[in-house]
C-alpha positions in Angstrom: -122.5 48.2 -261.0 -121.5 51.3 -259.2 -124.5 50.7 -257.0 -123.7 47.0 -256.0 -120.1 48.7 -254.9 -121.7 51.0 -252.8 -123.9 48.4 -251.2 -120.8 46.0 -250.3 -119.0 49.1 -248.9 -121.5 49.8 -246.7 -122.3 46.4 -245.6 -118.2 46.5 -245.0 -118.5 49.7 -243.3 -121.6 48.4 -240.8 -119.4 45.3 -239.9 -116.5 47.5 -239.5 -118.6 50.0 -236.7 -120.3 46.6 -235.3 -117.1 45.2 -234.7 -116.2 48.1 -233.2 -118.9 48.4 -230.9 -118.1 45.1 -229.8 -114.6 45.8 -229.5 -115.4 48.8 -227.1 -118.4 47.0 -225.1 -115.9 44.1 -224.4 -113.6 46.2 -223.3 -115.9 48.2 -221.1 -117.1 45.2 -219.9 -113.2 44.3 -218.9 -112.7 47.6 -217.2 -116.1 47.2 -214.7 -115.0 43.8 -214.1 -111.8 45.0 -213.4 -112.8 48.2 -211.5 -115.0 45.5 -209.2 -112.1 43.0 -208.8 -109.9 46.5 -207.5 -112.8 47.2 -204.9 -113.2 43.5 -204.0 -109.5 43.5 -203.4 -109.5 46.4 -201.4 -112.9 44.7 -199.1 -111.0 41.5 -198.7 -108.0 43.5 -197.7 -109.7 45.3 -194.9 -111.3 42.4 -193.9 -108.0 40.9 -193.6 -106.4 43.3 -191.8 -109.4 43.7 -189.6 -109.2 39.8 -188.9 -106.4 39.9 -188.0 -106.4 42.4 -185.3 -109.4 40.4 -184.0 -107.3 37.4 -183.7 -104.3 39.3 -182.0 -106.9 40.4 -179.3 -107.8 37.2 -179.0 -104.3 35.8 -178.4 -103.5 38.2 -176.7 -106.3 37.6 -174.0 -105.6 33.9 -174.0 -102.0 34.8 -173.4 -102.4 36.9 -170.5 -105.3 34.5 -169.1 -102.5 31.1 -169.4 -100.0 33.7 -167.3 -103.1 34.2 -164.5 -103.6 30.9 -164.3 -99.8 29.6 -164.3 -99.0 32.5 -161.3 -102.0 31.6 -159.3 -100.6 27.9 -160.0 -97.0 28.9 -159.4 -98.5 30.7 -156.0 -100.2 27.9 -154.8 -96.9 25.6 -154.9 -94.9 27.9 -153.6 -97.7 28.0 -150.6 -97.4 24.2 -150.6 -93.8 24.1 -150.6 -93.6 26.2 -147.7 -96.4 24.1 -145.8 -93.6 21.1 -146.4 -90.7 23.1 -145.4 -91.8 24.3 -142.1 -93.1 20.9 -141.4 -89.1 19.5 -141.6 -87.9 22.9 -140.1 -86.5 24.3 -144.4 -87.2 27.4 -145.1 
């Protein structure tokens, strides 16, 4: 009898270390996911910020181009309106 004790104590005690082991493989498995969904946050971050600094340029050169092209328009009425004015003798 004592050995069929035995034998269900260490069938108990093998469940007991394989739960274990799956205990600690899911929860290394948890912290690599983890540890990549920190480093993909940290890419997508710098990609956003580096978008974003992209897309200031970019506004910022289409900014600056719409004032060009507005002064050179602004220029060429004011050239026009003069043209008109000394024809009636304004100034």
């Amino acid at each position: 009898m004592a050995d069929g004790n035995l034998a269900r104590e260490v069938d108990r005690a093998d469940q007991e270390i394989d739960a274990f082991i799956s205990r600690r493989e899911t929860y290394l498995d948890n912290e690599a996911a983890n540890e990549r969904a920190k480093e993909w946050s940290k890419s997508e971050r710098r990609y956003r910020a580096s978008r974003r600094l992209d897309l200031l340029a970019q506004w910022s050169d289409y900014f600056l181009r719409q004032a060009e092209i507005h002064e050179r328009i602004a220029d060429e009425s004011r050239e026009k309106a003069a043209r008109l004015f000394s024809e009636t003798g304004r100034r």
